[in-house]
C-alpha positions, 0 to 999 in steps of 0.5 A: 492513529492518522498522521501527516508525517508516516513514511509507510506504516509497516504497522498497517500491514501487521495489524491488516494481516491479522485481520483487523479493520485499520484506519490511517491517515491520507496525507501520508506514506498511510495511503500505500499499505492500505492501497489508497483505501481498499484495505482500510479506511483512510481520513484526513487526520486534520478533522475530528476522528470521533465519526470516522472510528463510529463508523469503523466501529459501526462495520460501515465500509468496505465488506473486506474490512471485517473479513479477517481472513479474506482482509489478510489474503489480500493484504498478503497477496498484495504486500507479500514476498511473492508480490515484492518478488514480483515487482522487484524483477519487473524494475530490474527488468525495465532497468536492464531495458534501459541499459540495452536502449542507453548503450545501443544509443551510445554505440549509435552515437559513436558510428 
């Protein structure tokens, strides 16, 4: 059920992984694991949710929402461990740019 208060919504992930359409709200943390809609449809919660759940119930959206295995590779592709991998080693490595950078300003300063 859309919210104002969810922090990321692991439970998005799980249902779109196994392939079911999902709807969530969009003055949340709901907004990422369903990549600011592109996985599921996101409402604002403050409104009525009648039409939005005809429409899902309806097939109205995005074709990929009721894809249960294309909805799930890409929810994987996105939200999986290669991926987390992935970006995880890019923040280590502009962190450890920004140190090379810090340091050689401080060996600058001390010259």
């Amino acid at each position: 059920m859309p919210s104002e208060k969810e922090g990321f919504g692991i439970v998005f992930l799980e249902a779109m992984g196994c392939g079911l359409p999902t709807l969530a709200g969009n003055r949340d943390g709901s907004c990422d694991p369903l990549a600011d809609g592109e996985f599921g449809l996101l409402v604002d919660p403050r409104l009525p949710l009648a039409p939005p759940l005809e429409a899902l119930l309806g097939r109205y959206g995005r074709p990929l929402w009721f894809d249960p295995v294309g909805l799930s590779l890409a929810v994987a592709g996105a939200f999986g461990f290669p991926a987390f991998c992935s970006r995880l080693e890019q923040i280590l490595a502009a962190e450890e740019q920004r140190r090379v950078l810090a340091k050689k300003k401080l060996i600058q300063l001390d010259n």
